[in-house]
C-alpha positions in Angstrom: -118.1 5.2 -109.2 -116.2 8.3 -110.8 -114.4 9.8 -108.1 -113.1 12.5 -110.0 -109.3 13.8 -110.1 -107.9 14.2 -106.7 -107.7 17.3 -105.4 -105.0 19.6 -105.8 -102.1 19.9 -102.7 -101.9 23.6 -101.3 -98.5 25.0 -102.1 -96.7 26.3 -99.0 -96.6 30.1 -98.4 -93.3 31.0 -98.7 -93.7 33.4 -96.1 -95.0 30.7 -93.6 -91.7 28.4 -94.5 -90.0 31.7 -93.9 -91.3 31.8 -90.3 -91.2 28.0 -89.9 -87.1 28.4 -90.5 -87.0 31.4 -88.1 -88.6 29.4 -85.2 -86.8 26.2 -86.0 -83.2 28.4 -85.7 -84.3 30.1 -82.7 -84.9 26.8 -80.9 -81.6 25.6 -81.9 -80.0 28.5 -80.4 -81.6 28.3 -77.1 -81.0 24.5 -77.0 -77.3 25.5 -77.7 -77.6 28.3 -75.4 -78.7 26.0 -72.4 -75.8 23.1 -73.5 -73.0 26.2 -73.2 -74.0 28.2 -69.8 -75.2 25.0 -67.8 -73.5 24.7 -64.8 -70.6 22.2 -65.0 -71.0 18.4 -63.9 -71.1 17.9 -59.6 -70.2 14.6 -58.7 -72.2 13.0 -56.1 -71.3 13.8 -52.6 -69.0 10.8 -51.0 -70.0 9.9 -47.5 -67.5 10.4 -45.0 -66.0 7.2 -43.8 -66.4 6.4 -40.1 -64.8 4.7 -37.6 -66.2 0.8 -38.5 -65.0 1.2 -41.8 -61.3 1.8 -40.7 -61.8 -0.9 -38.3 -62.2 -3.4 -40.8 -59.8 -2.3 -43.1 -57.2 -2.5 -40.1 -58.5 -5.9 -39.5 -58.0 -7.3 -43.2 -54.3 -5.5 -43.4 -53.5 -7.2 -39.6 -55.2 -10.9 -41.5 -52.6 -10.2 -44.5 -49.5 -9.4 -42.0 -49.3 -5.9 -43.0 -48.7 -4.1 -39.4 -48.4 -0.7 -40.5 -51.2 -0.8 -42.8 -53.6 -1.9 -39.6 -52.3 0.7 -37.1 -52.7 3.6 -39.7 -56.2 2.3 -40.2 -56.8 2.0 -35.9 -55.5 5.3 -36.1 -57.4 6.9 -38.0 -60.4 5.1 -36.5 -58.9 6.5 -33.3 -59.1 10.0 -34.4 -62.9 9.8 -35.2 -63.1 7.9 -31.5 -60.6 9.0 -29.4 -62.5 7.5 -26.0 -63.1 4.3 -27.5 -60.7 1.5 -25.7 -62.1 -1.2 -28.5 -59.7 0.7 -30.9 -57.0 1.2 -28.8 -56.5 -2.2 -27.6 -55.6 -3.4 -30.4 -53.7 -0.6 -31.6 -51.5 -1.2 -28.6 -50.9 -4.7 -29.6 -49.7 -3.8 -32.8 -47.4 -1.1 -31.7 -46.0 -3.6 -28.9 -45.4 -6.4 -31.5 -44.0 -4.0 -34.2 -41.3 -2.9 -31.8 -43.1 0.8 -30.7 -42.7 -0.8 -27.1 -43.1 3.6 -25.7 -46.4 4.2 -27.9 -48.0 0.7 -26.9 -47.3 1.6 -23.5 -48.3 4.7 -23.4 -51.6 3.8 -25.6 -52.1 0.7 -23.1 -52.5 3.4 -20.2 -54.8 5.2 -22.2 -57.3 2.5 -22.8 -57.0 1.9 -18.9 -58.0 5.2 -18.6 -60.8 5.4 -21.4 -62.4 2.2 -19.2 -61.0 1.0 -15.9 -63.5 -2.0 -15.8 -61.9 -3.4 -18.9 -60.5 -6.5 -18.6 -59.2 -6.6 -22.1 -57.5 -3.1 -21.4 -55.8 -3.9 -18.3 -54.5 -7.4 -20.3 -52.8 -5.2 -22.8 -51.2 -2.9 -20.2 -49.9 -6.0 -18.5 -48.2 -7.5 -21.9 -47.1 -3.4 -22.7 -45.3 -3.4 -18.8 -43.6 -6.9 -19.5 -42.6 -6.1 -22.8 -41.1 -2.7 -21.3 -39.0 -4.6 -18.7 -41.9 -3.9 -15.6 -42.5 -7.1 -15.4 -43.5 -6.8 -11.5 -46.5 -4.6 -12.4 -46.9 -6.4 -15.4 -48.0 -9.5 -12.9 -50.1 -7.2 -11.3 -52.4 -5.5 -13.7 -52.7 -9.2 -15.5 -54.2 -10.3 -12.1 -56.5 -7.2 -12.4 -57.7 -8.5 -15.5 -58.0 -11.7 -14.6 -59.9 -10.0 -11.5 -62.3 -8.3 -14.1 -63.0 -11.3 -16.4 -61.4 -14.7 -15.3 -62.9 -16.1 -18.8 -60.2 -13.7 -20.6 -57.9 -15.9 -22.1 -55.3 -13.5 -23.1 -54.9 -12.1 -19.3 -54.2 -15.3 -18.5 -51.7 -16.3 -21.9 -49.8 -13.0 -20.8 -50.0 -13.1 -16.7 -48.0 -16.8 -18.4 -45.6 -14.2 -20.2 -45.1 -12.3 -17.5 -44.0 -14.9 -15.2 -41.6 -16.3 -17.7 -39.9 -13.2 -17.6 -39.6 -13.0 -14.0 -38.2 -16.1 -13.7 -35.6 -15.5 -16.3 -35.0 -12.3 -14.7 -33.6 -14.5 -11.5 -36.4 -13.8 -9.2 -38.3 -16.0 -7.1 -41.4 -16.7 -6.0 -42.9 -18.0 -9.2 -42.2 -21.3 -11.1 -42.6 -23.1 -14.2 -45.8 -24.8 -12.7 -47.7 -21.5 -12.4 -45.9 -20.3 -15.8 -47.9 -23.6 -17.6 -51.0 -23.3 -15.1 -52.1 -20.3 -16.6 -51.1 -21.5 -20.0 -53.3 -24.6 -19.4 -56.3 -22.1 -18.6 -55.6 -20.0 -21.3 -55.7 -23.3 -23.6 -59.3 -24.2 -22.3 -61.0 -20.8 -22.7 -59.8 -20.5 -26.2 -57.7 -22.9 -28.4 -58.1 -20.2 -31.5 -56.2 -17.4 -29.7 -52.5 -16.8 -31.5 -51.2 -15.0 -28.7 -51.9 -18.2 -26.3 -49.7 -20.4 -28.6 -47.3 -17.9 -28.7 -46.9 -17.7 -25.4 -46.6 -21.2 -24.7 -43.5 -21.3 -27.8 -42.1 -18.7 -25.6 -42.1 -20.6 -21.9 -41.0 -23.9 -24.1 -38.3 -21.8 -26.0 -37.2 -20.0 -22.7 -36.8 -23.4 -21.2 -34.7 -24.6 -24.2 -36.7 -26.9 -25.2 -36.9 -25.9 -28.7 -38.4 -28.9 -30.7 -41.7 -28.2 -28.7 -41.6 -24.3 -29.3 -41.1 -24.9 -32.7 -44.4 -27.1 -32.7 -46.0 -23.9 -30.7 -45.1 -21.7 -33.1 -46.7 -23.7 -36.2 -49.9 -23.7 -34.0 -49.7 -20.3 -34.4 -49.2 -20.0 -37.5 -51.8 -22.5 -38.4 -54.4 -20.0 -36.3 -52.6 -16.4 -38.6 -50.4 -17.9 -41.3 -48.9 -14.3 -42.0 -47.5 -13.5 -39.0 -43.6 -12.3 -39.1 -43.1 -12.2 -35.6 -43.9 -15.5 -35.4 -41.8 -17.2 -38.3 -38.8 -15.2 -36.6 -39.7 -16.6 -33.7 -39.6 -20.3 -35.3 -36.3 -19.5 -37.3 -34.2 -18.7 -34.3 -35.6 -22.4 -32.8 -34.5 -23.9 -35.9 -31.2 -22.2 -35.9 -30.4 -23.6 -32.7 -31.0 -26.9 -33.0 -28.6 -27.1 -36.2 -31.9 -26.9 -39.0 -30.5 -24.2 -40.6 -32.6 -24.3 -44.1 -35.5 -24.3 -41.9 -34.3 -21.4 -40.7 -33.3 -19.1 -43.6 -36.8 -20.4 -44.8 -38.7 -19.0 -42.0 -36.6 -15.6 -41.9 -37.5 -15.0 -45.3 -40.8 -15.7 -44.7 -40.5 -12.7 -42.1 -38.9 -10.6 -44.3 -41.5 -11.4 -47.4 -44.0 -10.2 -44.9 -42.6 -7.0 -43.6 -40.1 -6.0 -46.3 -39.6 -2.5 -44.7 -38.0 -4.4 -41.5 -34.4 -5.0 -41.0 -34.9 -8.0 -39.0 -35.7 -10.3 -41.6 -33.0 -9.7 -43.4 -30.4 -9.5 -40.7 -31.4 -13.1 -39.6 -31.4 -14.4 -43.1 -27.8 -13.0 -43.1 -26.5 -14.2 -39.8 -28.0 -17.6 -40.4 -26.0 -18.1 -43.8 -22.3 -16.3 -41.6 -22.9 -19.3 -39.1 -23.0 -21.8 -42.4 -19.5 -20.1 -43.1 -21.5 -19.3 -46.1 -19.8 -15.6 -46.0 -20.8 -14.2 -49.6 -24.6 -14.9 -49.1 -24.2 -13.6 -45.6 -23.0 -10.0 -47.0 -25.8 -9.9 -49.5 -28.7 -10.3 -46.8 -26.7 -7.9 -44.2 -26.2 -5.1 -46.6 -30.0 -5.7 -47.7 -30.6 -5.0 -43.5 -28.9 -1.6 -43.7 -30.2 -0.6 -46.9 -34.1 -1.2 -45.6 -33.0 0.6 -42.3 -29.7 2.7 -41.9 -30.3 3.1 -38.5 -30.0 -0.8 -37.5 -26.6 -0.6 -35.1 -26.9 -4.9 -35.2 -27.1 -5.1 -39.3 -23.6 -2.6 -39.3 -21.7 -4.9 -36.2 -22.7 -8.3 -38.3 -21.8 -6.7 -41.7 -18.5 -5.6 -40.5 -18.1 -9.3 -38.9 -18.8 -11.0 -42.0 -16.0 -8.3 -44.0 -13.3 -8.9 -41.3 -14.2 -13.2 -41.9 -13.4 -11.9 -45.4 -10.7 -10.4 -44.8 -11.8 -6.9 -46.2 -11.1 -4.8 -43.2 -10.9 -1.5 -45.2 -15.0 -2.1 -45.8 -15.1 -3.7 -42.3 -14.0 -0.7 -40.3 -16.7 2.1 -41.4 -19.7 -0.8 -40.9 -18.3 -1.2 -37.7 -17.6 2.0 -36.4 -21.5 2.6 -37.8 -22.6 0.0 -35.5 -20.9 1.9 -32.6 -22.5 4.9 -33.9 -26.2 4.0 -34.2 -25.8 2.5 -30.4 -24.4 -1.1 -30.9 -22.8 -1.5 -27.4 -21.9 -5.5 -28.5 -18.0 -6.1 -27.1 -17.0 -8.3 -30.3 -17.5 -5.0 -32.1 -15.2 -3.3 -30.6 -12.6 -6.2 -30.6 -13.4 -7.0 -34.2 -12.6 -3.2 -35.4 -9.5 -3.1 -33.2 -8.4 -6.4 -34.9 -8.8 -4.5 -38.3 -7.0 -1.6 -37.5 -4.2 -4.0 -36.4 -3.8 -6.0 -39.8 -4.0 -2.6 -41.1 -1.0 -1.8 -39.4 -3.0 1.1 -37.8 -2.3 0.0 -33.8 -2.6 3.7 -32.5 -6.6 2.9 -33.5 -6.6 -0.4 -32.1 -5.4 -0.2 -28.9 -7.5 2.2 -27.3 -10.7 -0.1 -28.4 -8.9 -3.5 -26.8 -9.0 -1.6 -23.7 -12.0 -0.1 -24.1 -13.3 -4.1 -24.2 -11.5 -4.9 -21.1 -12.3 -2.2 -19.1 -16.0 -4.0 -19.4 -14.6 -7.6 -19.5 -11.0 -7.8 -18.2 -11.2 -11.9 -19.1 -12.0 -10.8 -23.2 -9.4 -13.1 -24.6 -10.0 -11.2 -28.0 -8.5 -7.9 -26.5 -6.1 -9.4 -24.8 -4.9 -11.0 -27.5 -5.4 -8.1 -29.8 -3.0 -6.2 -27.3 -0.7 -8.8 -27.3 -0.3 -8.8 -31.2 0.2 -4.8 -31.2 2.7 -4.9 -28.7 4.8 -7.6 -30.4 4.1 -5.1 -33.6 5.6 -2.2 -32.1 8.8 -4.1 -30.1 9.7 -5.6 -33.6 8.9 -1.9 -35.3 11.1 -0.1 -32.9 13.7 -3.2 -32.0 17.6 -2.8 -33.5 18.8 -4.7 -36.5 21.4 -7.3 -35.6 24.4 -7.1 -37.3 
């Protein structure tokens, strides 16, 4: 079939292509338009964090052994609660074992307050009293506890505490079999508890018998492996019973875990002076007072291990820093008077031997420190012989 020839394309306009360029440019400059003026990017609103979530984070730092971490978490969960004695409990814990003995106290009371029919509350203020030195209403409020929940076990691991305390205090009226019964009790309602086993250490260690602290302690530890409170607990068992690898071990444990305290170190230090190992001694001591300047015991034990050295021109200022951050410890005294005497510098020394014996007039150190600088100055001011 012929078809034809095909038909013949329009050509465009160019006025309609004209147009067609003017609307296509127009959209690009309102497309452009919209791009420039929007209004910049908001991120998405975070939700504020509450109280739970700060709980848990100070419960994974407390797993991990980082105390500060977990009380600025409790505290700022406390801030959001402030009535809430399941935050404060444990906050007091944490303050008592980290050395804030005041603030647990004080935060003890105020969980007592925030719910008198707390058990748990009234536990804490009976481990805060003890660890404060009020160990008579320590016993108490434990018994109030107990009172309020006898199933507690931690009333019961610290009324154990408490009594170990009194009767190293010298009092009477409690013995080691009530000391053990409440440990027993505390054993029964809850095996898992670290503070149980480290209370038992403590009554075992307080009794000297240190092979079965130690084993107490490792219970502990096998409950909370990252505990530093507990491996300097172990290391000072160790040290007395001669294991003194054992112990530097377990002190730098300590210190591994809470690098910002002086403790670890000191120990580590001290432990390696009674090896007579004096070089390694000064490393760990200085490392004490360099993580805390403030630490009078770190200052007295560095200037001990200089004057074993027989550098007593470094000795004197770490001593007479230990004086001066409160280190009331006699041997310092006596050991800086000694260094002012080889330093022929009696005038200085004198005064501090009877600054010892006015505390302790049997201090064989000062006496014999005053006997040296009196034979010093009779041979100083005696008459040659022809």
């Amino acid at each position: 079939m012929y078809l034809g020839p095909p038909p013949k394309r329009r050509r465009s306009s160019p006025k309609r292509i004209l147009v067609l360029l003017i609307l296509i440019a127009a959209g690009l400059y309102v497309l452009h338009q919209r791009e420039t003026f929007q209004e910049p990017f908001q991120p998405t609103p975070t939700p504020t964090r509450g109280a739970p979530s700060y709980i848990l984070d100070a419960v994974a730092a407390y797993r991990r052994g980082d105390f500060q971490e977990a009380i600025a978490n409790y505290r700022q969960a406390l801030r959001l609660t402030p009535n809430d004695p399941a935050v404060m409990v444990p906050l007091a814990r944490l303050l008592i074992l980290d050395g804030e003995l005041e603030e647990g106290l004080a935060m003890a009371r105020r969980a007592v307050e925030a719910d008198p029919e707390s058990a748990e509350a009234r536990a804490i203020l009976c481990m805060a009293l003890d660890w404060n030195g009020a160990v008579d209403e320590a016993i108490a409020t434990c018994k109030e506890a107990i009172a309020l929940n006898p199933r507690y076990a931690e009333a019961h691991a610290y009324l154990a505490e408490a009594y170990t305390d009194y009767i190293l205090s010298g009092s009477f009226g409690v013995g080691w079999d009530d000391v053990y019964e409440e440990l027993q009790t505390a054993l029964e309602l809850d095996p898992q508890s670290v503070d149980v086993h480290r209370n038992r250490a403590y009554a075992l260690e307080s009794q000297g018998n240190y092979s079965q602290a130690i084993k107490a302690y490792q219970q502990a530890l096998a409950i909370h492996p990252n505990l530093a409170y507990i491996y300097m607990a172990l290391g000072r068992n160790y040290r007395v019973l001669g294991q003194f690898d054992e112990a530097i071990a377990s002190f730098k444990r300590a210190a591994e875990l809470d690098p910002n305290s002086a403790e670890g170190y000191d120990e580590v230090g001290w432990t390696y002076f009674g090896m007579g190992e004096f070089e390694q001694a000064q490393i760990y001591l200085k490392k004490a007072v360099e993580v805390d300047p403030r630490y009078a015991q770190g200052w007295g034990r560095l200037g001990i291990t200089y004057y074993r050295r027989r550098n007593y021109e470094d000795a004197i200022p770490a001593l007479e820093r230990a004086l001066a951050e409160g280190g009331e410890k006699l041997e310092y005294y006596y050991t800086l008077g000694l260094c002012y005497y080889y330093l022929d510098r009696c005038e200085r020394a004198i005064p501090l031997f009877q600054q010892v014996l006015a505390r302790d007039p049997d201090e064989v150190n000062a006496q014999e420190g005053i006997r040296l600088c009196q034979e010093a100055e009779a041979e100083a001011t005696a008459t040659p012989q022809d």
